[in-house]
C-alpha distance (Angstrom), angle and dihedral (degrees) to the residues before:
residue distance angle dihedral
X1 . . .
X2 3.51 . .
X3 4.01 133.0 .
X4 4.08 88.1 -121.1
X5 3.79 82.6 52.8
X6 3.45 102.5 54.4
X7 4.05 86.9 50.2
X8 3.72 116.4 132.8
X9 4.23 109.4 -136.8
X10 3.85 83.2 -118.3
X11 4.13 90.5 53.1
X12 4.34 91.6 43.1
X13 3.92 91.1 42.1
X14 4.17 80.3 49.4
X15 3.76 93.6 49.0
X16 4.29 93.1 37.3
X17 4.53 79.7 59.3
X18 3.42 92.0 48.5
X19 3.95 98.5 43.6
X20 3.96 88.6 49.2
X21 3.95 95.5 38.6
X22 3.58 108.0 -110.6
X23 3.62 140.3 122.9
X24 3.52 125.7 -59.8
X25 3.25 89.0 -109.2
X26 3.63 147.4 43.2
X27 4.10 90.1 -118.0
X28 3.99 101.0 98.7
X29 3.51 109.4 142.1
X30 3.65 107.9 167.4
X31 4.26 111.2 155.2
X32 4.03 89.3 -109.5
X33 3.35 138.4 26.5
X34 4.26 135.3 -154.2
X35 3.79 114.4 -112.1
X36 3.47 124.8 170.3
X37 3.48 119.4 -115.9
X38 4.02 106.6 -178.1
X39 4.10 100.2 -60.8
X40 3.84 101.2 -13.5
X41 3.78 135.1 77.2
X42 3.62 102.0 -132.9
X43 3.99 109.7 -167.2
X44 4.23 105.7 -132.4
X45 3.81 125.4 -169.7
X46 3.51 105.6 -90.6
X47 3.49 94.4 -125.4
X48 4.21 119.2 -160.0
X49 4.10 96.3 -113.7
X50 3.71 75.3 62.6
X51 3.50 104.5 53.1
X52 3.79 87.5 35.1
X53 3.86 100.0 62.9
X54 4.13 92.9 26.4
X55 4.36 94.8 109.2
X56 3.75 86.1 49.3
X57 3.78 94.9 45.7
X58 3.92 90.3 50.1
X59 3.96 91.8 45.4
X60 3.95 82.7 59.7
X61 3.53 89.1 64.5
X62 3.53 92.6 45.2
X63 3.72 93.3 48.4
X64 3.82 90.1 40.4
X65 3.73 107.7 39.4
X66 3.30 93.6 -133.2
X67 4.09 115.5 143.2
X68 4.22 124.5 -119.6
X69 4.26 85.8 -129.2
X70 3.43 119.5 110.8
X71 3.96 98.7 -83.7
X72 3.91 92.2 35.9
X73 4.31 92.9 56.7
X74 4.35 81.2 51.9
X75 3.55 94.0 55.8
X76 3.83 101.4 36.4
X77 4.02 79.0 50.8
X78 3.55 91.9 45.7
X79 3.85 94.5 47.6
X80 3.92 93.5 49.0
X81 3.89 87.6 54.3
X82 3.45 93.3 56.5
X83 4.00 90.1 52.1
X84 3.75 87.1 54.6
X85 3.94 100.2 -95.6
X86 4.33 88.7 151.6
X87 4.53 83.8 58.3
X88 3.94 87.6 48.8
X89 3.51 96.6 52.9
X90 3.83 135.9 -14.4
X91 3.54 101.0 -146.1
X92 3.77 91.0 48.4
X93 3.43 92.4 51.0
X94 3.45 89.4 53.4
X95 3.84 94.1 53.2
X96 3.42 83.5 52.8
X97 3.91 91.9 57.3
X98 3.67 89.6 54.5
X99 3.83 98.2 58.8
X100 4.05 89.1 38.7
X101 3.78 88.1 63.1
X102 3.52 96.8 58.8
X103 4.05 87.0 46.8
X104 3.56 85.0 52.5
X105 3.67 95.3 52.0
X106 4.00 88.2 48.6
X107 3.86 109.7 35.0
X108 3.40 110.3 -7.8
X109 3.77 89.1 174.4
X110 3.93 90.6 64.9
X111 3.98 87.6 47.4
X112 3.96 89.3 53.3
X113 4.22 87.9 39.1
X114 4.31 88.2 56.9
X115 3.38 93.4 37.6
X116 3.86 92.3 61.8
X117 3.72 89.0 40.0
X118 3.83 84.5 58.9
X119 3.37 92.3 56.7
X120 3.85 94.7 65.9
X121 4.24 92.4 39.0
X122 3.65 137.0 66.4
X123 3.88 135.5 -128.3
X124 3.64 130.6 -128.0
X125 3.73 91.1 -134.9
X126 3.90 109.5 101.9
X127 3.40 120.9 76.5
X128 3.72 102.0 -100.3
X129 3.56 89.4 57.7
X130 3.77 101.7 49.1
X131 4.11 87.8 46.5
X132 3.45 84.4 62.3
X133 3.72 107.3 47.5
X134 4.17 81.7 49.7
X135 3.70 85.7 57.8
X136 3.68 96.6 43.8
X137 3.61 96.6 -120.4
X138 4.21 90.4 164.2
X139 3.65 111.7 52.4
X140 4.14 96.5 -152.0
X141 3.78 150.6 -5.6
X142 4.02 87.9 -70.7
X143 3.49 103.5 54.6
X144 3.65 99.8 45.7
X145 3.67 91.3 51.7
X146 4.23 88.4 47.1
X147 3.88 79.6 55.7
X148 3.56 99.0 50.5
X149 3.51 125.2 21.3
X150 3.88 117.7 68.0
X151 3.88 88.7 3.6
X152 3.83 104.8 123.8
X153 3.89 141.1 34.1
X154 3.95 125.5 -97.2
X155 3.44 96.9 -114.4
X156 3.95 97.6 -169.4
X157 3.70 123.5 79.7
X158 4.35 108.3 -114.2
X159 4.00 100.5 -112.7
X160 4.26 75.1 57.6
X161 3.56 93.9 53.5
X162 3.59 91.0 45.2
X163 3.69 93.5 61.9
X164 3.48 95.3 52.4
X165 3.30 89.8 46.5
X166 3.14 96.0 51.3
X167 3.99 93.0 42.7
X168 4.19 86.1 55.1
X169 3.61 85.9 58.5
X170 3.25 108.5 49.7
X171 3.63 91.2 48.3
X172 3.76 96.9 48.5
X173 3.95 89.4 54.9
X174 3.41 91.3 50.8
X175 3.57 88.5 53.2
X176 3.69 82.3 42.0
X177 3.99 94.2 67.7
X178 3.84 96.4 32.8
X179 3.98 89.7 63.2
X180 4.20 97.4 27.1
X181 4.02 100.1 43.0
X182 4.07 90.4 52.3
X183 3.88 90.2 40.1
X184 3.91 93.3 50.7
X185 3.34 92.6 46.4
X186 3.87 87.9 55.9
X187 3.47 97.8 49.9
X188 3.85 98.1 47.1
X189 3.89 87.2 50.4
X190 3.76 95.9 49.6
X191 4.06 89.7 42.0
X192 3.95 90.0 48.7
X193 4.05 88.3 46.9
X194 3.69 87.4 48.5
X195 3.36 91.1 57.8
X196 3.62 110.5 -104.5
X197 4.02 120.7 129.0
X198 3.21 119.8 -109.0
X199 3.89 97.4 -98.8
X200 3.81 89.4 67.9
X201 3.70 92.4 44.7
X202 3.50 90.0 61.5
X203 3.27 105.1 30.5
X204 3.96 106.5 107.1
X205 4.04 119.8 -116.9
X206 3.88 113.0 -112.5
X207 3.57 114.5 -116.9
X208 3.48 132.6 -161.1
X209 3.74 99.0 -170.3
X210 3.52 108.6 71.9
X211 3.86 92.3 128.6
């Protein structure tokens, strides 16, 4: 057996921190917080619900292998959807929405690809769930994905599912433009008042973490 193996979830949800540059911990409470919208970092209130359900969040990209870049938030977002994220809590849900739009924007096909792979999983977010993670019900990385992913029927026939889907996106690009539009607007004005023409102020920043 290997070292990874023998992981507790506290000791991989340690290392996953360290490997992405965060805190030690899943205690950040600064009063905003980046999220990508399309291109831009757009700093959001970073609202309790967030805060609240953050280590469970991060433990679905643990259990999911699904990266914290730009694509890997839509398709974490898009998988916890599927699992019924919007019933466990509307504002969650909603968070959700806002990283599935810039999925969408990128690889929809990978947002539509997690969001049937939600279907068959389960989250961590209701209360039963998180009870049990604080009493170490799943001894490692292994188990807890054994116990969620794959582990129930779709219970909804696909033209079903494709409404919803559907409905998700639309909303999520509508929440795309209401945060983007206003924040591109902002940065052009800034970069214009800075003194940059307007071909740099619109030109789009490079990124190299679209993963």
């Amino acid at each position: 057996m290997n070292q990874r193996a023998r992981l507790t979830l506290q000791e991989e949800l340690s290392a996953f921190y360290r490997r992405c540059g965060f805190a030690e911990t899943a205690d950040r409470k600064p009063l905003t917080v980046p999220v990508y919208t399309g291109c831009l970092l757009v700093p959001l209130p970073n609202i309790e619900t967030r805060h609240h359900y953050l280590k469970y969040h991060d433990l679905h990209h643990l259990v999911t292998g699904y990266s914290t870049g730009r694509i890997g938030e839509g398709e974490v977002s898009a998988w916890e959807l599927g699992t019924g994220s919007m019933f466990n809590s509307p504002l969650l849900g909603t968070m959700n929405l806002i990283a599935l739009s810039t999925g969408l924007v990128l690889e929809p096909k990978r947002m539509w690809r997690a969001f049937q792979r939600g279907w068959r999983s389960r989250n961590l977010y209701p209360l039963a769930m998180r009870q049990q993670i604080e009493a170490g019900r799943w001894s490692d990385l292994a188990a807890l994905q054994d116990s969620l992913l794959e582990s129930r029927r779709n219970p909804l026939p696909m033209p079903i599912r494709l409404v919803e889907f559907g409905a998700y996106s639309a909303c999520a690009m509508l929440i795309h433009a209401l945060i983007a539009i206003p924040a591109v607007c902002a940065r052009v004005i800034t970069d214009l008042t800075l003194g940059y023409n307007v071909f740099q102020a619109i030109k789009p920043t490079k990124r190299t973490d679209l993963f």
